[in-house]
N, C-alpha and C positions, 0 to 999 in steps of 0.2 A: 725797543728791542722785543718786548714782548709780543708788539703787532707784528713786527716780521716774522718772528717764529711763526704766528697761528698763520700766518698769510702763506707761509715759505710750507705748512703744511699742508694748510686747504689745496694749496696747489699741487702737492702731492697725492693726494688723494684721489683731484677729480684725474690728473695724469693717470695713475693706475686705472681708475673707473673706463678711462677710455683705453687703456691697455686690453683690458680684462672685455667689454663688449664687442672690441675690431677679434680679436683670440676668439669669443665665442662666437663669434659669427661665422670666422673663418671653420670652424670646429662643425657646427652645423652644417657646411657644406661640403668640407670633405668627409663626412662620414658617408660609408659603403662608396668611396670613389670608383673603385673599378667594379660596381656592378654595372648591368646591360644598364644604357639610358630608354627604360621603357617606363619607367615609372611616373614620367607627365609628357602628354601629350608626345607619343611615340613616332606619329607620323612625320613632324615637323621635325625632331630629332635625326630620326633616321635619313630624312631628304639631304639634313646638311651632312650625315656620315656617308651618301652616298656621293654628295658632290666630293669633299674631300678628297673620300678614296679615287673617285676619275680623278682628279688633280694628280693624288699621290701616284697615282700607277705610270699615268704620263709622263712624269720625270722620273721613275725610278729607274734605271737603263736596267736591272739585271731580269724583270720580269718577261715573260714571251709575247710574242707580239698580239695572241688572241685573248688571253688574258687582260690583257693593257685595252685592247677593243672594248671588250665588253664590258671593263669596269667604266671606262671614259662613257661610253654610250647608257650606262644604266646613269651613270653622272648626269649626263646633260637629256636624258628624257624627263628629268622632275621642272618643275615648273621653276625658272627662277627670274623673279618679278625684281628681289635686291641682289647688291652688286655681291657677288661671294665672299664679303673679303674675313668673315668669321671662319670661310671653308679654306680659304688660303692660306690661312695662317697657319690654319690646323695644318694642314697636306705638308707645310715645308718645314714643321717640327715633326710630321713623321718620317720626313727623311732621316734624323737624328733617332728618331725612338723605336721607329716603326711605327706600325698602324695599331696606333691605342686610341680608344673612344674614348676614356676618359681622361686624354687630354685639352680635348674642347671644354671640359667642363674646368679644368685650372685655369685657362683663357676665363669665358665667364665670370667662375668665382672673383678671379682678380679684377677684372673690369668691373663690377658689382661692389666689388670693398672699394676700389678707388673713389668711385660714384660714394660710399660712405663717406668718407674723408671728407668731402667738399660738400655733405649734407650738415655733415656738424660743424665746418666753419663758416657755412651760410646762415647756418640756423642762428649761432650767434653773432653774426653781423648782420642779419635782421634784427637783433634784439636790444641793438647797442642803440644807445644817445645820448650824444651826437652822435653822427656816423664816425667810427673808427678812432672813438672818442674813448677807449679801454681803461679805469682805471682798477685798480685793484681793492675792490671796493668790496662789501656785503653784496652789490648789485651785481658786480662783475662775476661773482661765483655762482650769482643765484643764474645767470645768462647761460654758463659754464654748463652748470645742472641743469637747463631746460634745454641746453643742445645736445646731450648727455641722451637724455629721452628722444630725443629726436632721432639720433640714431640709431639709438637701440630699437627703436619701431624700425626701423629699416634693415634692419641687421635681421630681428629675429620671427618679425609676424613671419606665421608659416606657409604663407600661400611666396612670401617674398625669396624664404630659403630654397623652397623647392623648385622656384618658375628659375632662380639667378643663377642655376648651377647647370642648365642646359644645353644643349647645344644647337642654340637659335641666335639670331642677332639680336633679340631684344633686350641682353643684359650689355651688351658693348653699346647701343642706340640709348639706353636708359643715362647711360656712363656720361655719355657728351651731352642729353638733355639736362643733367644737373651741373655741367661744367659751365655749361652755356646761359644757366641763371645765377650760377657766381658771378659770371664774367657780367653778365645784365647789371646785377647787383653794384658792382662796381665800379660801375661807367656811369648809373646814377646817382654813385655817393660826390663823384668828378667826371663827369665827360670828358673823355682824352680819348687819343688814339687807338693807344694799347688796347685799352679795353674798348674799344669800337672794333677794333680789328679780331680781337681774341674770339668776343661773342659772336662775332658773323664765319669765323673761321671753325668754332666749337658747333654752332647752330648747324652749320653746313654740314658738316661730317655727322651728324646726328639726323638729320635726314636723307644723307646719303645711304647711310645704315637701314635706314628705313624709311621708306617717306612718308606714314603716318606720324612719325617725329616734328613734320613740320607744322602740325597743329598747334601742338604744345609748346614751341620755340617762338612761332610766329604771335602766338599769342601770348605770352611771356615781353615778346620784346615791343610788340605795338603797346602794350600796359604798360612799359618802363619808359618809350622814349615819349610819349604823350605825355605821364605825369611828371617828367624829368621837364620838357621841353618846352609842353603845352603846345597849342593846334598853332598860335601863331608861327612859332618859331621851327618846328620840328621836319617842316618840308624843305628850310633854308640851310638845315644842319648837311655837310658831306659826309659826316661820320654816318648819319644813317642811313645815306647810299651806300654809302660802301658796306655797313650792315649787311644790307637788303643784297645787296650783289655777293657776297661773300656765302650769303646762305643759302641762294639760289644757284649757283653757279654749278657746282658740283654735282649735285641730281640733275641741273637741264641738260649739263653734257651727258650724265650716264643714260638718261632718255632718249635724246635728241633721235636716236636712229629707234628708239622706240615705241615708238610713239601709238602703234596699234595695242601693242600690249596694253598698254598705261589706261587707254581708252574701253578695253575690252574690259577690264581691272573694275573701272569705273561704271561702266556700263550694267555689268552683273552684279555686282556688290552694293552699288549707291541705287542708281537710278531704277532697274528690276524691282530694288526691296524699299524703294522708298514712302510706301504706303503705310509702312510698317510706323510711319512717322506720324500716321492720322491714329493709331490705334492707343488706349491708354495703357491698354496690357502692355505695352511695347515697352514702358516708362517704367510699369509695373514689373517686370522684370528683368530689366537692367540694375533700378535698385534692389534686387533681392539678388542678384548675381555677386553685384559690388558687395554688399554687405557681406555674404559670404569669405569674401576673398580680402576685404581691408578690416572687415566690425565696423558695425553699422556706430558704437558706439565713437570710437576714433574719430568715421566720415564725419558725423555731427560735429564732432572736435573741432574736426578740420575745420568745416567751414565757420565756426564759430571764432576759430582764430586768423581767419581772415578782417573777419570784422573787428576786432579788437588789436589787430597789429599797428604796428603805425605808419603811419600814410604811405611812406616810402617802399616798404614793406608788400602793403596791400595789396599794391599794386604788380608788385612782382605777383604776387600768389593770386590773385584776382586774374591776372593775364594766362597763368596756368592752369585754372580751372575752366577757367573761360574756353580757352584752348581744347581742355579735356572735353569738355561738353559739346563744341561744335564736330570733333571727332566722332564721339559717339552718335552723331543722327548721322554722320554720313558714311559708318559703317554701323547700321542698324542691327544687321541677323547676328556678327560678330559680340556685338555689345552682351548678350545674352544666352553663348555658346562656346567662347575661345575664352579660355583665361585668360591664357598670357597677352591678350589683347588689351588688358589694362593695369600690366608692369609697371608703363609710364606713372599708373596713380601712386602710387607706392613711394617714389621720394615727395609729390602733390604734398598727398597725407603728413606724412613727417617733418618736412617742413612748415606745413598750418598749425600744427598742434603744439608746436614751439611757443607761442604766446599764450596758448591755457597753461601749458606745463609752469612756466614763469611766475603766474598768476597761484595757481596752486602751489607749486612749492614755496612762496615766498609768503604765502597763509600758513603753510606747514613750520615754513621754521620759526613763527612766532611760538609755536607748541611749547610745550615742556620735552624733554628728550626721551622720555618713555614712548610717547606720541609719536616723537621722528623717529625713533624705532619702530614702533608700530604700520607707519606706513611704509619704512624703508624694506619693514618681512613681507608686507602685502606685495609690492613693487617686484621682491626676489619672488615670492609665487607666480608670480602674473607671467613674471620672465622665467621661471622653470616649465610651470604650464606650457607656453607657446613653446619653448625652445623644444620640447617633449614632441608638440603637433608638428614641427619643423621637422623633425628625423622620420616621424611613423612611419609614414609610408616606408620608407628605404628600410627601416626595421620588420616592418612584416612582410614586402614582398621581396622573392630574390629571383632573378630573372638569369642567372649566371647561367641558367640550362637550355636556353632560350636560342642560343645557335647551335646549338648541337640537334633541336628539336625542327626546325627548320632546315635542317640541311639532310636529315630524314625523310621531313616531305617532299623536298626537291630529289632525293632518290631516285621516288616513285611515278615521277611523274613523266610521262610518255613522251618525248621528242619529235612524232611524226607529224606533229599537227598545232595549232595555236591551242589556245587555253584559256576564257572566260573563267574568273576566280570571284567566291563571295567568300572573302580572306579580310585580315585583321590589314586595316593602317594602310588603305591603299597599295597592299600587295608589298609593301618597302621592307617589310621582315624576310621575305622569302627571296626578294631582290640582293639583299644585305649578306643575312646570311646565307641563304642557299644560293642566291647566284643563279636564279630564274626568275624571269619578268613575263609577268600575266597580262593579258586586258581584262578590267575589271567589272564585273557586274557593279552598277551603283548602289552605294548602299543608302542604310534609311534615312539617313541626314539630304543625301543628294536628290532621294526621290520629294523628301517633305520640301526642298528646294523648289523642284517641279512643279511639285503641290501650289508654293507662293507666287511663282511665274507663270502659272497658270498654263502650263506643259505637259499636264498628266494625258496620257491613254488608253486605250484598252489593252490588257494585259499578254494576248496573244501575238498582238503587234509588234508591241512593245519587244517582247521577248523574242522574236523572230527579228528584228531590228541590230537589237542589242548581241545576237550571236552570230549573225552573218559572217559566214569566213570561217570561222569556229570548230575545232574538231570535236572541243572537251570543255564539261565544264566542272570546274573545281571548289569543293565548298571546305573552307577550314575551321568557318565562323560558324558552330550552329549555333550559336545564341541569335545571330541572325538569321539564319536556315530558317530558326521551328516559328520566327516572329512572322516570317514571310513566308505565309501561308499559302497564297497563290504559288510565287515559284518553286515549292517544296511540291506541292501537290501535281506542278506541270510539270517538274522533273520528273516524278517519281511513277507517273503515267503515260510518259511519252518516250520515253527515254531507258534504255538501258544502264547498269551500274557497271563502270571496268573495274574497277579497283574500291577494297572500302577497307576501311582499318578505325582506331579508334579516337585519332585526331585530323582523319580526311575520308571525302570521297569523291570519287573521280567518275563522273555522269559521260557515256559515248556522246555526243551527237549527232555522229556516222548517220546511228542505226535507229533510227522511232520504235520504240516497243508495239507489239500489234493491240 
């Protein structure tokens, strides 16, 4: 009697504990829901509120027909390399809402906590033994509480709150990469169908999503059926055809007619920058990128609890790191410039760090209970701390004034003629909200680009190149303006000023000053 009670409690306990971490998680991402989504990486944001909005105008029947043009056409000028289907879903709950931005982000959020759910009962069916061998043991709780931590790393590091509430495909792409290592998980605790079929159909849709996803899946599942199967037998299995076809299927069709894209994709990104793979600095800050964005302390975590998991285990997280690594050399300049370029690590992480956590708490509870207090307050700091770095940003900046501010520069700006812009976010704020689209002068990321592909030229060329056709050139960025010295000083000599105020100025390029 009396072990049931304490059992019948513990179990209560850790229930609320996961009550209380999914609650905070969810709490850290809708706080400031309906301000502007500028607060990470704006550009990407804005391309899917512009594909959206085309979708939404296209079906909305009561709009006018030029209207509905030009939103559909600013739609489909952005570049779209994945399938829209984060922007879809958006566009046909704004039929129901109207056009709110910050419903892509309840999409995310929810895709994001889902993806939790199946962090914490991966984490603890990695930790169990036998496999699916649960008994209600001291062991069972202490499994309990180190998937407990596992999630809560996933819930509240703040690079994870801020990147999963966007409006990008990579928290719906993150979603299926963790479904699709349950499902792995699963299939080599029993190879059967189900789960031969679930993981190749989760796999699929998570590189459909994205197809840097199939780094991480593929290497995930070539880790799982090798050590499940071993070399002999693993080519005579059907199940890992149908895997294999299951996860491939869905991207080869959405390519199929694509196929220049995909290459051009590769061409600029991988093979251009692939030098970058002779250089140590290259190494050198990608680890200082990561660290940044996971703690450097966790990463060591992680891979430490690679080593120390157990074989079955391993080898899932071994396949995913592995995965993560050969991704990163073959988008090199990304590794070291794009955050949200390695969302993916973020469940990585969380799930490795599952077997330290184990190892440490089950030292902890030998303590005396002053002690497990002691480290239970340090734990509640650690988790106030981050959960603090998770809001900041959204608490100190407010972007709410951010269309109204833009749709003043599109006022002013003259119609007779085209319009070269040195503008925030690839011109997509002014696209958005004001509802005029620039050609854009490249900015310093694109030229240092040149710089790597060895493209640069002389700067009078250059600039006569890059304005041909051009009436007007428009600068809204002067933190870029005053950086770029040459075109500040070739505008400013050659050129007449139409218009100037104290968040634009508008350069002729009619008229050459004498």
């Amino acid at each position: 009697m009396t072990y049931s009670i304490k059992a019948n409690r513990t179990a209560l306990i850790f229930g609320l504990s996961l009550v209380a971490i999914l609650t905070l998680g969810l709490a850290l991402r809708l706080y400031d829901l309906t301000d502007q989504p500028l607060e990470f990486h704006p550009t990407r944001q804005l391309r899917g509120a512009l594909i959206a909005r085309g979708m939404y105008y296209q079906m909305l029947p009561s709009v006018d027909a030029e209207t509905r043009e030009t939103a559909v056409s600013f739609g489909e000028s952005t570049a779209r390399i994945e399938p829209p289907i984060l922007e879809r879903l958006v566009a046909y709950t704004y039929l129901l809402t109207g056009e709110q931005l910050w419903i892509a982000r309840l999409y995310s959020i929810l895709f994001w906590t889902v993806g939790g759910i199946f962090v914490y009962l991966l984490a603890r069916r990695m930790l169990l033994a036998p496999p699916a061998a649960e008994t209600a043991s001291q062991g069972s709780g202490l499994i309990t509480a180190s998937a407990l931590v596992s999630l809560a790393y996933y819930l509240v590091l703040p690079f994870a709150v801020q990147a999963s509430r966007t409006f990008q495909p990579d928290p719906l792409m993150v979603m299926w990469i963790i479904l699709t290592a349950y499902t792995l998980s699963r299939w080599s605790e029993a190879p059967n169908w189900k789960w031969a079929i679930l993981s190749g159909i989760f796999a699929g849709l998570a590189v459909l999503v994205k197809a840097v996803a199939g780094y991480i899946v593929a290497g995930a599942a070539v880790a799982v059926v090798l050590n499940t199967l071993g070399l002999k037998r693993f080519w005579r299995d059907p199940q890992v055809y149908a895997m294999a076809a299951l996860m491939v299927a869905p991207t080869a069709l959405r390519y199929m007619n694509r196929g220049s894209l995909a290459s051009e994709y590769v061409t600029n990104w991988t093979v251009a920058l692939s030098h970058l793979l002779l250089e140590p600095g290259f190494y050198v800050r990608w680890l200082g990128f990561v660290q940044n964005l996971v703690g450097l302390v966790m990463l060591v975590l992680g891979l430490v609890g690679v080593v120390i998991s157990q074989p079955r285990s391993r080898a899932l997280l071994l396949g995913l790191w592995v995965g993560y690594f050969i991704y990163g050399l073959t988008l090199p300049y990304q590794m070291f410039t794009h955050s949200y370029y390695h969302l993916q690590l973020v469940p990585i992480v969380a799930l490795s760090i599952a077997p330290v956590a184990e190892i440490i708490l089950g030292r902890v509870a030998q303590e005396r209970r002053i002690w497990q207090a002691f480290f239970v307050g340090a734990l509640l700091i650690a988790l106030a701390n981050a959960s603090w770095q998770g809001i900041f940003p959204q608490f100190v900046e407010d972007h709410r004034a951010e269309p109204a501010h833009w749709q003043a520069v599109a006022a002013q700006l003259p119609s007779d003629g085209k319009i070269i812009a040195l503008t925030q976010d690839y011109g997509f704020p002014l696209m958005y909200y004001g509802w005029r689209k620039v050609d854009l002068w490249p900015n310093r990321g694109e030229q240092k680009l040149m710089k790597l592909r060895g493209s640069e030229k002389e700067f009078a060329e250059y600039f006569q190149k890059q304005t041909e056709g051009k009436s007007y050139f428009l600068v809204t960025s002067f933190s870029q303006f005053n950086m770029e010295t040459d075109l500040k000083q070739f505008l400013s000599e050659n050129y007449p000023v139409l218009a100037e105020e104290e968040d634009f100025i508008i350069f002729d390029l009619r008229n050459s000053s004498p």
